[in-house]
C-alpha positions in Angstrom: 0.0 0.0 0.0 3.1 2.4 0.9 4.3 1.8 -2.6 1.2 3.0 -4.1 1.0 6.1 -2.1 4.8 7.0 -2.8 4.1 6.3 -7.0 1.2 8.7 -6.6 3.3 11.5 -4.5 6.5 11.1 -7.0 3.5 11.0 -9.7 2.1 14.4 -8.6 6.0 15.9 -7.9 7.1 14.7 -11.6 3.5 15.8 -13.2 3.9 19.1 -11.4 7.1 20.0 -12.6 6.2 18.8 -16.2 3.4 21.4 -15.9 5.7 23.8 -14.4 7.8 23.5 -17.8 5.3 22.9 -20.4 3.2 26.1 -20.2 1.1 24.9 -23.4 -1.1 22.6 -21.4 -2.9 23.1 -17.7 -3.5 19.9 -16.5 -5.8 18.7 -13.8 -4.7 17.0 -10.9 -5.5 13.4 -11.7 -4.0 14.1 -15.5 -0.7 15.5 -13.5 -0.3 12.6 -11.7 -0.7 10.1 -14.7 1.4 11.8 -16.9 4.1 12.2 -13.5 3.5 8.1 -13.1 3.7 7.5 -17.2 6.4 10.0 -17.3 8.7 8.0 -14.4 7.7 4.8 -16.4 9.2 6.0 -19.7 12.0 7.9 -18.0 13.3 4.8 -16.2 13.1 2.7 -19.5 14.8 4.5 -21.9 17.5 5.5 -19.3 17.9 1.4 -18.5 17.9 1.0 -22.2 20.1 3.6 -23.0 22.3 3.0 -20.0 22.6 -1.3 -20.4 21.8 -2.1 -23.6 18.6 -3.9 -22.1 15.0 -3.8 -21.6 14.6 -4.3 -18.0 11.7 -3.9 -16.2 13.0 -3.5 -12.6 14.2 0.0 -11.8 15.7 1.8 -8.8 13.3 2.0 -6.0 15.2 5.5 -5.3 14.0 8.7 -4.5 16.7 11.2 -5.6 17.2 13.8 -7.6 18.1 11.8 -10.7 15.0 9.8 -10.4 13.1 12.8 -9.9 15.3 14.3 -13.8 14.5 10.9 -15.2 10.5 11.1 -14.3 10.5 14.7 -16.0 11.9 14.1 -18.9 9.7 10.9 -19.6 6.8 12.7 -18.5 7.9 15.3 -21.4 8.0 13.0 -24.0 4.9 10.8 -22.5 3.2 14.3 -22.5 4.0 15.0 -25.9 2.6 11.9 -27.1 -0.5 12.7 -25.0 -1.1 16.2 -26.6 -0.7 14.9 -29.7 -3.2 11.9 -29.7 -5.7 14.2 -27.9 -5.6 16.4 -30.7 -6.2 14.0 -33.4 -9.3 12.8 -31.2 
C-alpha cells in the first residue's frame, strides 16, 4: 500500500514539474499525476535501455534527484505523445 501512495506522490512531484515547464497545457490534478507516473515509467526505461543495452523492467526503488530528472523528462516525452493523440481525437 506504501508503494502506491509514494508512485502517486513522486507521480504528482514529476506531473507538477512537467506542468511547471510545459506552459502549453494546464493539466488537472488526476492528469498531473498520470502523466508524472507514465512520465517516471518511460524515463526509467529509456534510461535502462540507454544506459545497459537492455530492456529491463525492474528499476531503482530511489528517491533522488536523478529519479526525480528521469521522471521529468519521460513525462515530457509521455506528454507530448498525449497532446498529440488528444488532438487528433
Amino acid at each position: 500500500m506504501t508503494n502506491i501512495l509514494v508512485w502517486i506522490i513522486f507521480g504528482a512531484l514529476a506531473g507538477f514539474l512537467i506542468d511547471f515547464i510545459d506552459k502549453s497545457t494546464s493539466l488537472t490534478w488526476p492528469e498531473r499525476i498520470g502523466v508524472g507516473i507514465i512520465g517516471a515509467f518511460v524515463g526509467g526505461m529509456i534510461i535502462t535501455l540507454v544506459t545497459t543495452g537492455t530492456f529491463s523492467l525492474n528499476g531503482s526503488n530511489s528517491f533522488d534527484i536523478v529519479s526525480i530528472v528521469v521522471a521529468v523528462g519521460g513525462g515530457l516525452v509521455a506528454l507530448f505523445l498525449y497532446k498529440r493523440f488528444r488532438r487528433r481525437a
